[in-house]
C-alpha positions as CSV (number, residue, x, y, z in Angstrom):
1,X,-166.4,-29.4,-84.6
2,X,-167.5,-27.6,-81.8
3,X,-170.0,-24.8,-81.9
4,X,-170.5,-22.0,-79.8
5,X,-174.4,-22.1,-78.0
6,X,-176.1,-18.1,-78.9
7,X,-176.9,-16.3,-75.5
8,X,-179.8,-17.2,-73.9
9,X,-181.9,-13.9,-73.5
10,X,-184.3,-13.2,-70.5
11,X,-186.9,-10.6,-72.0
12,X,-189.1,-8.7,-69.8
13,X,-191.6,-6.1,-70.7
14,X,-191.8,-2.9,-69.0
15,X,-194.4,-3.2,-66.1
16,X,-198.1,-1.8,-66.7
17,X,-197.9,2.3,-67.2
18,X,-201.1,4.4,-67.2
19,X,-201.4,4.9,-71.2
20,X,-201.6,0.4,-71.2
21,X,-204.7,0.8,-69.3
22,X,-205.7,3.1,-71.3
23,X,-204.8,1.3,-75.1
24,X,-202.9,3.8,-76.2
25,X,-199.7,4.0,-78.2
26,X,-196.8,4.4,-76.3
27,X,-193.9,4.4,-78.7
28,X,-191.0,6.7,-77.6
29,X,-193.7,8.4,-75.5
30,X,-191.9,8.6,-71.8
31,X,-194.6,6.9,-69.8
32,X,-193.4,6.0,-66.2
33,X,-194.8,2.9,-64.3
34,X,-198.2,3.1,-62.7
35,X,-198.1,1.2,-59.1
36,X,-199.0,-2.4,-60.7
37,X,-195.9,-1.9,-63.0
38,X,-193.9,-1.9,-60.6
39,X,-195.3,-4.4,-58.6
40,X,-195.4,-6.5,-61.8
41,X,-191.2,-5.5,-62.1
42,X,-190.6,-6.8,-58.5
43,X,-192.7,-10.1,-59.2
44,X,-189.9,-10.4,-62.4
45,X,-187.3,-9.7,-60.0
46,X,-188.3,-12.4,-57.5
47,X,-188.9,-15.1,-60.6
48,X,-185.1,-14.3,-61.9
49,X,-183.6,-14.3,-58.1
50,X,-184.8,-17.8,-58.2
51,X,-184.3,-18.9,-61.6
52,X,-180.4,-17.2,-61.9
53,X,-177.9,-18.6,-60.3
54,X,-175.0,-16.3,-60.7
55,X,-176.6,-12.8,-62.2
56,X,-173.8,-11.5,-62.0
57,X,-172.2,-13.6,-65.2
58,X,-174.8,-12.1,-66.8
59,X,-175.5,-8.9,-68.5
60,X,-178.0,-6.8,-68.3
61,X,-179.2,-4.0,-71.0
62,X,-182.2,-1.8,-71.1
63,X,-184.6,0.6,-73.3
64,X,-183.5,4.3,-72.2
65,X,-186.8,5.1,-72.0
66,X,-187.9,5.9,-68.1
67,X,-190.6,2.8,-67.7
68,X,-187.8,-0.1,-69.3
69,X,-185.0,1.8,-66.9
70,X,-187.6,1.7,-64.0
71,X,-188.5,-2.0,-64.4
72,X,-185.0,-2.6,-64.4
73,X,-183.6,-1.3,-61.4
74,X,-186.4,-2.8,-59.4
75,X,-185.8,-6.1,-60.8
76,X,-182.0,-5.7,-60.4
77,X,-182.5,-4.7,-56.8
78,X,-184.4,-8.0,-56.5
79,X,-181.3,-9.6,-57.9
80,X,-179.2,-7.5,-54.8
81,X,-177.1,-5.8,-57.3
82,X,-176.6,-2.0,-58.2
83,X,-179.7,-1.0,-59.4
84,X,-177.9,1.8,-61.7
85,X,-175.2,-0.8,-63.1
86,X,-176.7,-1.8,-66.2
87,X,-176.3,-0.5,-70.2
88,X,-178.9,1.4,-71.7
89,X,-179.2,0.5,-75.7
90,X,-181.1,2.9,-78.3
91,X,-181.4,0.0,-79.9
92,X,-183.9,-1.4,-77.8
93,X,-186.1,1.7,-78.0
94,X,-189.7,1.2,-78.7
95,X,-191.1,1.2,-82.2
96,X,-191.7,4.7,-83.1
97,X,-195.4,5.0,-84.0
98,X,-195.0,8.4,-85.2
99,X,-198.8,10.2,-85.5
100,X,-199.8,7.3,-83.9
101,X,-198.4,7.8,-79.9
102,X,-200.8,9.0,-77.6
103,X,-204.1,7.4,-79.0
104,X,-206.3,4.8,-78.9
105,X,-207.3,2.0,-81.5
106,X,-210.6,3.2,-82.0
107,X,-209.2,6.9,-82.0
108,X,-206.7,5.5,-85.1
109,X,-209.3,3.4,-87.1
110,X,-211.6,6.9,-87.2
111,X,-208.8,9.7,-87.6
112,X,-206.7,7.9,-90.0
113,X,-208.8,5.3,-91.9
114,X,-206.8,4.9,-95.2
115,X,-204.1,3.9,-93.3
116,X,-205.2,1.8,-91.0
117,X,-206.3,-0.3,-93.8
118,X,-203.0,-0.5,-95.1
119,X,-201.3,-1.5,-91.8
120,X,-203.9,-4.1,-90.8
121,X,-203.3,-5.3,-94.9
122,X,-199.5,-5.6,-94.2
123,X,-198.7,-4.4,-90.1
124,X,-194.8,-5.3,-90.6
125,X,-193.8,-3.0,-93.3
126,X,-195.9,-0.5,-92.5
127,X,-194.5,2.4,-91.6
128,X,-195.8,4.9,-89.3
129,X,-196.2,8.2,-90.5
130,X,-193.2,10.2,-88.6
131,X,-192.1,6.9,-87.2
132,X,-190.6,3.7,-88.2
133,X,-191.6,-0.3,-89.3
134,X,-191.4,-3.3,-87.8
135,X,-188.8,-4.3,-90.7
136,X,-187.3,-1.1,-89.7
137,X,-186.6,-2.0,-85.9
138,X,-185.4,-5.6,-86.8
139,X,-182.4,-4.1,-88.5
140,X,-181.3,-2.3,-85.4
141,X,-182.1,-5.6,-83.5
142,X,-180.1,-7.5,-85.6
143,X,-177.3,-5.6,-84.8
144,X,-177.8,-5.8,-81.2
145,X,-178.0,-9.4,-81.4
146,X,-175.0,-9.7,-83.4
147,X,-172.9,-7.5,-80.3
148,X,-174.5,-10.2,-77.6
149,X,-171.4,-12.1,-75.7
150,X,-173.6,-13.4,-72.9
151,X,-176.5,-14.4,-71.4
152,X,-178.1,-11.1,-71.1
153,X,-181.2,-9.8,-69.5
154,X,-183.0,-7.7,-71.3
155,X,-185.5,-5.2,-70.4
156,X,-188.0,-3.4,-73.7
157,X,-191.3,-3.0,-75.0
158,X,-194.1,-4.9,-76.7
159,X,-193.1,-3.7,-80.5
160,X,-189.6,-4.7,-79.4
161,X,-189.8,-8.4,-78.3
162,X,-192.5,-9.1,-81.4
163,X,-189.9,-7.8,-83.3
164,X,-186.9,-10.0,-81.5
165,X,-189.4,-13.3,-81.1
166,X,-189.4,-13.0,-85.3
167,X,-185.8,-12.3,-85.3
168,X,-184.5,-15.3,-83.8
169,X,-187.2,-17.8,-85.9
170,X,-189.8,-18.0,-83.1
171,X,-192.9,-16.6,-85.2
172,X,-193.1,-15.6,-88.9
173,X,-192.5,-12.2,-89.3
174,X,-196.0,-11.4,-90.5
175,X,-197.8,-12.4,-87.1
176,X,-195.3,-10.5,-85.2
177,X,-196.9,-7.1,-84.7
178,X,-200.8,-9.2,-83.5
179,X,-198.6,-11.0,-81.1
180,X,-199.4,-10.2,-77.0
181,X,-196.6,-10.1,-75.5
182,X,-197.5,-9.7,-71.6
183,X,-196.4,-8.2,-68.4
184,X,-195.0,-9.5,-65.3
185,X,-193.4,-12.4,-67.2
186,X,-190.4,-13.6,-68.5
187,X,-189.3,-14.7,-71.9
188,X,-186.5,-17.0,-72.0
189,X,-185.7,-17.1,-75.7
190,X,-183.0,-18.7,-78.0
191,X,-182.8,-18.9,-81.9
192,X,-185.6,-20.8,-82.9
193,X,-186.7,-21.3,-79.0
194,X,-188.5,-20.0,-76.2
195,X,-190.6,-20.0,-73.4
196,X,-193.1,-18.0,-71.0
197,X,-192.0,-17.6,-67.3
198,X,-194.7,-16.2,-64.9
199,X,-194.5,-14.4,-62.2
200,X,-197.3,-13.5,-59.8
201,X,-198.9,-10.6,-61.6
202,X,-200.9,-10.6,-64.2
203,X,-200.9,-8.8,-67.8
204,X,-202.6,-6.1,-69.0
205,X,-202.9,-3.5,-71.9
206,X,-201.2,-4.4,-75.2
């Protein structure tokens, strides 16, 4: 019986903002791109012009929030299509980290100790005072996987694409939230496959 082959997904992560050089939470925070993340978004743009053959058989869906959106137009205008002409899915939002957004690791570990324990004891259920858990966003990723028709690329954040490398059987969900996911690369990525495409930047932040 023939079977039908799951979309092959081309993951990028936002280029490098300000707050990544500085370790701090992002979350739904609307960081823009600092110059090397956008540099770091052509470099992605330049990797997929070679790599695609026919982008536009694929599509193309984004974060709403401003340093996904700006990472994808400059990679779609690498691409020479309509830099505008992509979907933007709340599903692919970054992990709400509640409390969390704006600070540092060391900043956490000393203002909220108790609870810092308890995500390091169990990171992917934890859930973030005012904000969400990993389980959380795999639900909502779930359902955008289950809506994919197409190879699609897709732009998000570093809470995302744990969350989606789990999702499709790539790590156990317990390692996800420890995992680096970097910049100025591409994640090709399949159910219970994938593989790191670099471009010519490096990454940075976490």
């Amino acid at each position: 019986m023939m079977t039908t082959q799951a979309p092959t997904l081309y993951v990028i992560r936002h280029g490098e903002t300000d707050w990544n050089i500085e370790s701090r939470m992002q979350g739904r925070r609307d960081i823009p791109l600092n110059t090397k993340g956008r540099d770091q978004a052509q470099a992605v743009g330049v990797l997929l012009n070679w790599l695609l053959p026919s982008p536009l058989a694929l599509d193309f869906a984004s974060s709403p929030l401003i340093r996904a959106r700006e990472t994808m137009e400059i990679v779609r205008a690498q691409l020479n299509l309509p830099g505008e002409q992509y979907r933007a899915d709340e599903r692919l939002a970054e992990i709400s980290f509640g409390t969390w957004e704006g600070l540092r690791w060391d900043e956490i570990e000393s203002r909220y100790p108790a609870t810092f324990t308890r995500w390091k004891e169990d990171a992917f259920n934890f859930q973030f005072e005012k904000g969400e858990s990993y389980a959380q966003a795999m639900l909502r990723l779930a359902y955008f996987r289950e809506d994919l028709k197409r190879d699609t690329v897709l732009v998000a954040h570093a809470g995302i694409i744990r969350t989606l490398m789990s999702l499709y059987g790539c790590i156990p969900y317990e390692q996800a939230p420890h995992l680096l996911i970097p910049q100025g690369q591409v994640l090709m990525l399949r159910p219970e496959s994938f593989c790191w495409l670099k471009g010519s930047q490096t990454p940075s932040g976490n």
